[in-house]
N, C-alpha and C positions, 0 to 999 in steps of 0.2 A: 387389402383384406388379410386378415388375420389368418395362418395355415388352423386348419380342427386338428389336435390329436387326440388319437384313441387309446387308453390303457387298458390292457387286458390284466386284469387279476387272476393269477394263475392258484387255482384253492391247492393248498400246500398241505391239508388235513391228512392223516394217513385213513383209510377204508376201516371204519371200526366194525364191520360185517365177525370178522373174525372172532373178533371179543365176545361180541354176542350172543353169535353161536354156537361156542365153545361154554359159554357161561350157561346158557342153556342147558346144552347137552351134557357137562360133566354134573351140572346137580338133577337134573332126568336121571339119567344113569341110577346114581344114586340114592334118589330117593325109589325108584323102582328095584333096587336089589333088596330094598327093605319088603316093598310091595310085593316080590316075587316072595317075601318069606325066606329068606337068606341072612338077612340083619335087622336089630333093634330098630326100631326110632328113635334117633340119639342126640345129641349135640353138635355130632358132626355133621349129620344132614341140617339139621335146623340154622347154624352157622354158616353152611354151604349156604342155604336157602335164602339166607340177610345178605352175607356179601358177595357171593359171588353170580348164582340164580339172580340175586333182586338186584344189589347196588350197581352192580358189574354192568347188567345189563341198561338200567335205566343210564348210566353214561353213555353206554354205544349209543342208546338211543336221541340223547342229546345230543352227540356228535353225527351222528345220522342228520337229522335237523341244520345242525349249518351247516352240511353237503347237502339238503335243499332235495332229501329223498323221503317221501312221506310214507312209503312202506315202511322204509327202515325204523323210523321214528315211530310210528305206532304200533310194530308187530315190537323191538325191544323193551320202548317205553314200559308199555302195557304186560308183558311178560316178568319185567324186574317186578313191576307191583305186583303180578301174580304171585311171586315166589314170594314178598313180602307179606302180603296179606295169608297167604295159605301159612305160613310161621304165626304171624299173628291168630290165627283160628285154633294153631293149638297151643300156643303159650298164653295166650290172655287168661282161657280156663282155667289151667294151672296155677293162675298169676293170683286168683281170686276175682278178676276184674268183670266178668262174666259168666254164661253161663254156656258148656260145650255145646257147637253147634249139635244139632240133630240130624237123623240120616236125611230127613224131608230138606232140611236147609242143603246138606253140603250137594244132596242133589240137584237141586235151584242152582247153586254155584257152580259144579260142575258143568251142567248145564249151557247154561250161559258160557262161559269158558270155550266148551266145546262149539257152541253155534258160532261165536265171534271170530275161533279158528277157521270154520267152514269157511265165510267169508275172506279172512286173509287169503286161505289158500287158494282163492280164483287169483287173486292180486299174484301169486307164482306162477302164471301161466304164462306170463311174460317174463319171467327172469329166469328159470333154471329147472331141468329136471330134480337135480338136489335139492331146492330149496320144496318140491313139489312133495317130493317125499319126506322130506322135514316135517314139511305141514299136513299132510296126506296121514302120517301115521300120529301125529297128536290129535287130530279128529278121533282116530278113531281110539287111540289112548282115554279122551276124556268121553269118549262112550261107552266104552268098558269102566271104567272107575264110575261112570253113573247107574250103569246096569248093575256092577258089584253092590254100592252102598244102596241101590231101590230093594234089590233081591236080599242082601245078607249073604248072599255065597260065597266063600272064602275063595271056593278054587275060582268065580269070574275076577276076584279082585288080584289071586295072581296071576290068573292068563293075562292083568292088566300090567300086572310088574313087568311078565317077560316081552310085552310087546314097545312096552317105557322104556325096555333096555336099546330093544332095536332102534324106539323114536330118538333116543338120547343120543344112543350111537353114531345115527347118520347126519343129528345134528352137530356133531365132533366133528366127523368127518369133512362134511361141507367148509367148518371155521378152519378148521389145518388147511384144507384147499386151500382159501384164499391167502392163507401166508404165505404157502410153497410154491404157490405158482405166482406171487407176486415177489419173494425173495430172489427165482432164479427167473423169474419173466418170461415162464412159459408153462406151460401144463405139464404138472407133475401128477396130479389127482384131479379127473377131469370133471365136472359138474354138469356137466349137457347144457349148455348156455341156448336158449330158447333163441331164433332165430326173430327179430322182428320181420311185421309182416305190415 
């Protein structure tokens, strides 16, 4: 009889979490320093918005996928087109190709956005305090930007910047984590790793 051998494939991918969330968080950031009323809407958000917000992340999220993790894969995926498509809403107009969305639309859009996050964020109760608040404060990010554009009130849409800055922030933060603590193999910046149960 012939011996069985077994090969282990050891996945050699590096964790693209970092890329991600970092890609997130520095164009959050940024496009709510605008929202806070601090800066233009300019090119350098919109540009942000294409590659590093959109393209950036839709890679994480592909490489999420062949690490065989479907959170990862559908909260970046889904996020890069966010940022894609929100450039798109307001460069088409400009472009001539359309007509600017309406407050009733971006409401719809926002909207949705925001419910889809509700839902990720139960998907964080298993993986991290950090990622809890990541997602914890884009909920409620995209419920302020819904509230702002139903209402017309300047100041709910920059109470939305300043709290875009906090959500953008802590999703920085979370992406350095996982570099730093995966660079020196130990916890530099700790993320409250949810204890399976």
């Amino acid at each position: 009889m012939i011996p069985t051998t077994h090969v282990v494939v050891k996945d050699g991918t590096a964790n693209p979490a970092p890329l991600g969330l970092c890609a997130f968080g520095l164009t959050t950031v940024l496009l709510n320093i605008h929202n806070a009323g601090f800066t233009e809407l300019s090119s350098m958000i919109l540009a942000m918005g294409i590659f590093y917000g959109g393209l950036a992340q839709v890679v994480a999220g592909i490489i999420e996928a062949k690490k065989n993790n479907t959170f990862g894969l559908t909260a970046f995926t889904s996020y890069g087109f966010f940022w894609l498509s929100l450039v798109a809403l307001i460069v088409m107009p400009k472009l001539g190709w359309c007509e600017p969305a309406s407050n009733g639309s971006m409401v719809a859009y926002l909207s949705m956005w925001g419910i889809f996050t509700l839902c990720l964020f139960f998907g964080t109760l298993r993986l991290s305090r950090a990622l809890q608040f990541v997602f914890a404060s884009l909920v409620i990010l995209f419920g302020l930007l819904v509230w702002g554009d139903a209402s017309g009130d300047t100041g709910i849409k920059h109470l939305a910047g300043y709290e875009g800055i906090i959500c953008g922030a802590s999703a920085i933060y979370t992406g350095i984590a996982g570099v730093l603590n995966d660079v020196y193999g130990k916890t530099i910046l700790p993320i409250g790793p949810v204890e399976a149960k």
